[in-house]
mmCIF file of the C-alpha atoms, coordinates in Angstrom:
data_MODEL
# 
_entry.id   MODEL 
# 
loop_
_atom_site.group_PDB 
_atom_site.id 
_atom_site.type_symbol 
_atom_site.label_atom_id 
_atom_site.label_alt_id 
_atom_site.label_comp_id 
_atom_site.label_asym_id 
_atom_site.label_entity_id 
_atom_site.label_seq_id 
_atom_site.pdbx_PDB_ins_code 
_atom_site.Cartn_x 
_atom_site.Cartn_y 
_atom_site.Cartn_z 
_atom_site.occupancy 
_atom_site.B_iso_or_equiv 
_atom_site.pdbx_formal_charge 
_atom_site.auth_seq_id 
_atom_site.auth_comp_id 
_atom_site.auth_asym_id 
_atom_site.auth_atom_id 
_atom_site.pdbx_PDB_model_num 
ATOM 1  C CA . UNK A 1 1  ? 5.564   65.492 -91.708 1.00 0.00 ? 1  UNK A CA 1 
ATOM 2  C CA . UNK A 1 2  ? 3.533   66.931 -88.582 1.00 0.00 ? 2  UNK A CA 1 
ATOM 3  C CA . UNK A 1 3  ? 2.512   64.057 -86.035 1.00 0.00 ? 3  UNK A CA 1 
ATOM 4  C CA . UNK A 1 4  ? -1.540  63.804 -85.669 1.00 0.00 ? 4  UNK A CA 1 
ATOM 5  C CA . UNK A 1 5  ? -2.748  63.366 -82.535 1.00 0.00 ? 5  UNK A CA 1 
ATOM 6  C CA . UNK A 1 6  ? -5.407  61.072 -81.450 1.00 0.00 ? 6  UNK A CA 1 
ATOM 7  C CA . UNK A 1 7  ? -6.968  61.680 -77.997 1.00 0.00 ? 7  UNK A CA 1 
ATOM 8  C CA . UNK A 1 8  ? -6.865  58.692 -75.989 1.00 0.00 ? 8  UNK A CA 1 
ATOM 9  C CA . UNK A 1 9  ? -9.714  57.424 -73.657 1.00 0.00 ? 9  UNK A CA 1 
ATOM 10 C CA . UNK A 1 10 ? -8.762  56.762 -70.169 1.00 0.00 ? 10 UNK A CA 1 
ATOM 11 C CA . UNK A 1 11 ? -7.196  53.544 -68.661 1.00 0.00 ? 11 UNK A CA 1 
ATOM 12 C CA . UNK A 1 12 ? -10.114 53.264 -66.511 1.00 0.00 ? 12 UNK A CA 1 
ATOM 13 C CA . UNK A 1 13 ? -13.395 55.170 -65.277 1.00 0.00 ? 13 UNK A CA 1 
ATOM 14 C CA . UNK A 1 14 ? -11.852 56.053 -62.094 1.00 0.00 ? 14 UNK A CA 1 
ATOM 15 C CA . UNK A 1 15 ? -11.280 59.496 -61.088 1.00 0.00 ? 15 UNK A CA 1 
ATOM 16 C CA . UNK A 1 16 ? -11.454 61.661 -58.132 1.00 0.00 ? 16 UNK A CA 1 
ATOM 17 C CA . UNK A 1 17 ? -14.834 61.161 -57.916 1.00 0.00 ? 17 UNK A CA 1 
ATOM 18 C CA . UNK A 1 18 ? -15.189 57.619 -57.788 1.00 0.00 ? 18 UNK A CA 1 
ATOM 19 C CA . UNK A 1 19 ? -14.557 55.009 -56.142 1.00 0.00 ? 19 UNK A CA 1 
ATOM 20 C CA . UNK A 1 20 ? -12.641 51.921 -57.043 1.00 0.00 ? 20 UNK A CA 1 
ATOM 21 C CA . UNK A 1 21 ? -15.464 48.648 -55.713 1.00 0.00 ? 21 UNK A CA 1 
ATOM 22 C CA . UNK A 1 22 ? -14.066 45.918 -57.886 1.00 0.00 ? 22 UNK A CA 1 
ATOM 23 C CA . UNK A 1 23 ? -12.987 44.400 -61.105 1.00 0.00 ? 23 UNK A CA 1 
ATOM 24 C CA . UNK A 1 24 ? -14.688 43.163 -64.444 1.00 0.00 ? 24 UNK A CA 1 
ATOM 25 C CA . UNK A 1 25 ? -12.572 39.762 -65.874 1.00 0.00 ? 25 UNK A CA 1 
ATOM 26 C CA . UNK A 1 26 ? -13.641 36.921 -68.268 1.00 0.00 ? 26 UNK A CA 1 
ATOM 27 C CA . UNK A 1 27 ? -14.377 33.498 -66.914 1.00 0.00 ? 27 UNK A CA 1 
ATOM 28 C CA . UNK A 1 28 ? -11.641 30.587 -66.989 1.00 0.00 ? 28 UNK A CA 1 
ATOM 29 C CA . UNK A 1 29 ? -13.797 29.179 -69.674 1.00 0.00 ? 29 UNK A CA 1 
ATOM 30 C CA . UNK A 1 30 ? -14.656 32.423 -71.292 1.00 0.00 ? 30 UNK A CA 1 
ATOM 31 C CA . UNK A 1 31 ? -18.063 32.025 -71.114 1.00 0.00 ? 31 UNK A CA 1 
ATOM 32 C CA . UNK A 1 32 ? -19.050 34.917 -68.912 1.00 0.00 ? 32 UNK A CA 1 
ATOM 33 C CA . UNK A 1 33 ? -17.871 37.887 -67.467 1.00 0.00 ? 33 UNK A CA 1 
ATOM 34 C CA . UNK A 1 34 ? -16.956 37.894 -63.484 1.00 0.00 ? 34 UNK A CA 1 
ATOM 35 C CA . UNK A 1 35 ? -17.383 40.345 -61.309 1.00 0.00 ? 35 UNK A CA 1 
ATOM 36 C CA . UNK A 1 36 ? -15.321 40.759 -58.047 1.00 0.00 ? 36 UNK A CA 1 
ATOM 37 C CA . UNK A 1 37 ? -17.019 43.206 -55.773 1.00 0.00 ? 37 UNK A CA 1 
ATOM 38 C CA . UNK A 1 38 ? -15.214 44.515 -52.386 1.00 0.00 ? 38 UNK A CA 1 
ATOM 39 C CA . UNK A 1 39 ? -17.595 44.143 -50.079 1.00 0.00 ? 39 UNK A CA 1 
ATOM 40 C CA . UNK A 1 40 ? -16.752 47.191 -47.653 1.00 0.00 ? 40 UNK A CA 1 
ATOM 41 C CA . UNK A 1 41 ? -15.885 49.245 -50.478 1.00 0.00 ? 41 UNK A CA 1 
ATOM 42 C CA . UNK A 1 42 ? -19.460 48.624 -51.629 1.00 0.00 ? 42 UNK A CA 1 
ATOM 43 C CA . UNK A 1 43 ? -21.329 48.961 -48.299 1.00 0.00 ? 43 UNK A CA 1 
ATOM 44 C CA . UNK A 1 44 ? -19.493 52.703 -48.535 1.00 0.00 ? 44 UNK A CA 1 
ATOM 45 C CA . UNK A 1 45 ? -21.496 53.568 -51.514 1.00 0.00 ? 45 UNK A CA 1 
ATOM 46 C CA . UNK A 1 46 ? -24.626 55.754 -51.871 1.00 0.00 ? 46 UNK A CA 1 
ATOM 47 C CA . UNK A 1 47 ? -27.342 54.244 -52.704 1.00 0.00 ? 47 UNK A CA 1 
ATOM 48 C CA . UNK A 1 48 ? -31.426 55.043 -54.351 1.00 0.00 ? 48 UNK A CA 1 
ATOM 49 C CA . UNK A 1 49 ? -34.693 53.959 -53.935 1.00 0.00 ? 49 UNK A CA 1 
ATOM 50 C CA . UNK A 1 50 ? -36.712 53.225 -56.388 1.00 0.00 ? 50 UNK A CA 1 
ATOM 51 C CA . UNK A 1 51 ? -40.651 54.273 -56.484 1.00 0.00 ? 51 UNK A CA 1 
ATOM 52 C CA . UNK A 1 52 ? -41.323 50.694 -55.707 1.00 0.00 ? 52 UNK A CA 1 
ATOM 53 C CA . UNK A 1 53 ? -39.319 50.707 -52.567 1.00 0.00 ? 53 UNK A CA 1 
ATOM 54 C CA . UNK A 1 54 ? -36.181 49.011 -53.770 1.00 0.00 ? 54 UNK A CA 1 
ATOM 55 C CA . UNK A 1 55 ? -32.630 49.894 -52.758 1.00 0.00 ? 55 UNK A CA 1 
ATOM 56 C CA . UNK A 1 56 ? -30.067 49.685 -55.446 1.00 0.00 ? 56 UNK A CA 1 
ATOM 57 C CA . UNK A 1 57 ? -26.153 50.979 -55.779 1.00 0.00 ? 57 UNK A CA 1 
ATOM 58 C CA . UNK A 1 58 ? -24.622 52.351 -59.121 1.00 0.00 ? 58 UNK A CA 1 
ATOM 59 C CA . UNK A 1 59 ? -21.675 51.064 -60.676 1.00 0.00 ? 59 UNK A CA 1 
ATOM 60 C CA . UNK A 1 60 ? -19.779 52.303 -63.449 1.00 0.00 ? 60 UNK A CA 1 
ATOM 61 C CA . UNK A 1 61 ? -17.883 50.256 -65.846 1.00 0.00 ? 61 UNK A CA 1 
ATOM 62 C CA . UNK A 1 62 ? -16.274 51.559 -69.099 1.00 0.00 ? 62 UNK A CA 1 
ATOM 63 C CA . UNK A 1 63 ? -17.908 50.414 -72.311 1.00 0.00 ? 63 UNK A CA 1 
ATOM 64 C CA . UNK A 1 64 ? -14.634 50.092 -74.388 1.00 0.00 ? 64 UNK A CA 1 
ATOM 65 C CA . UNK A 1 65 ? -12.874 48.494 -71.225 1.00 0.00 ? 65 UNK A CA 1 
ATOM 66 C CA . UNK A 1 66 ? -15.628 45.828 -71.300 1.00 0.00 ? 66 UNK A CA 1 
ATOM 67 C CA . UNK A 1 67 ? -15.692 45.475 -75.259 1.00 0.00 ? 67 UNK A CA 1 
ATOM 68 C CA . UNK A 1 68 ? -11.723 45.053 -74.738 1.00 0.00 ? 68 UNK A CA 1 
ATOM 69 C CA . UNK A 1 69 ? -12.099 42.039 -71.809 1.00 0.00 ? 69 UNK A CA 1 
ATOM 70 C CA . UNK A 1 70 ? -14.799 40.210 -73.966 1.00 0.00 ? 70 UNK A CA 1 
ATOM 71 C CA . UNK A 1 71 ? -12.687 40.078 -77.376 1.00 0.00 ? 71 UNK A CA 1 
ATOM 72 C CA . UNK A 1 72 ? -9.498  39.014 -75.257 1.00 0.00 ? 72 UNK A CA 1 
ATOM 73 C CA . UNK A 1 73 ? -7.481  42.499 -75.797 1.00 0.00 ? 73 UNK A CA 1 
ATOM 74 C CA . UNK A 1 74 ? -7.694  43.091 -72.204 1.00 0.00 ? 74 UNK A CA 1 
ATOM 75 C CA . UNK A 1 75 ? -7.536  40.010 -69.322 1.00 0.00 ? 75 UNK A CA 1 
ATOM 76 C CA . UNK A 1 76 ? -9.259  43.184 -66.549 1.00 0.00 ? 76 UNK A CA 1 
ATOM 77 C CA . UNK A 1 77 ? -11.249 46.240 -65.859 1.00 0.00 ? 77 UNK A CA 1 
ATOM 78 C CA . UNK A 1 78 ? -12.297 48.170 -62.679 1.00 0.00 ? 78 UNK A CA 1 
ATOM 79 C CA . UNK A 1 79 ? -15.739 48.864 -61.674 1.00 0.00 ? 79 UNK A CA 1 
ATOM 80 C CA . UNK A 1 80 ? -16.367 51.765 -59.756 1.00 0.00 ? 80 UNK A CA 1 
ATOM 81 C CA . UNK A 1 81 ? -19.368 54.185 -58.012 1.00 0.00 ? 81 UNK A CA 1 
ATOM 82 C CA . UNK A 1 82 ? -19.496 57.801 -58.890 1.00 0.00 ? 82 UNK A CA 1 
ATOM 83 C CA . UNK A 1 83 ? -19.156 59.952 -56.112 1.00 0.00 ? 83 UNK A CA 1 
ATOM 84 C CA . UNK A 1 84 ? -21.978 62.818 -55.656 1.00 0.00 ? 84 UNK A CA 1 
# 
């Protein structure tokens, strides 16, 4: 019987063009999601303006990751900026 072979997303969003800024975990009372940002990690990412003059940073976290932490399947997840 041949073996099927299911293409498996990765772990995390992280790459060689990102960089790890912090992790995505539920709450102690599972509630809410927390977010743990490094704080120089962050002030190393690129950031936009928007036309209204605001200054903003863009984080990446995986959707399935996040789906995973919410029904319990997972206790973590990283969250991470995209390189240019």
């Amino acid at each position: 019987m041949p073996k099927t072979q299911r293409k498996n997303e990765p772990e995390n969003e992280q790459n060689a063009n990102s960089t790890l800024v912090g992790f995505a975990r539920k709450s102690n009372a599972g509630r809410a999601v927390k977010l743990s940002i490094n704080t120089s990690s962050f002030q190393d990412c690129a950031t936009y303006v928007t036309s209204d003059g605001q200054t903003y940073v863009q984080l990446i976290v995986s959707l399935n990751a996040l789906a995973g932490i919410i029904d319990g399947s997972r206790a973590v997840t990283s969250i991470n900026h995209l390189n240019d």
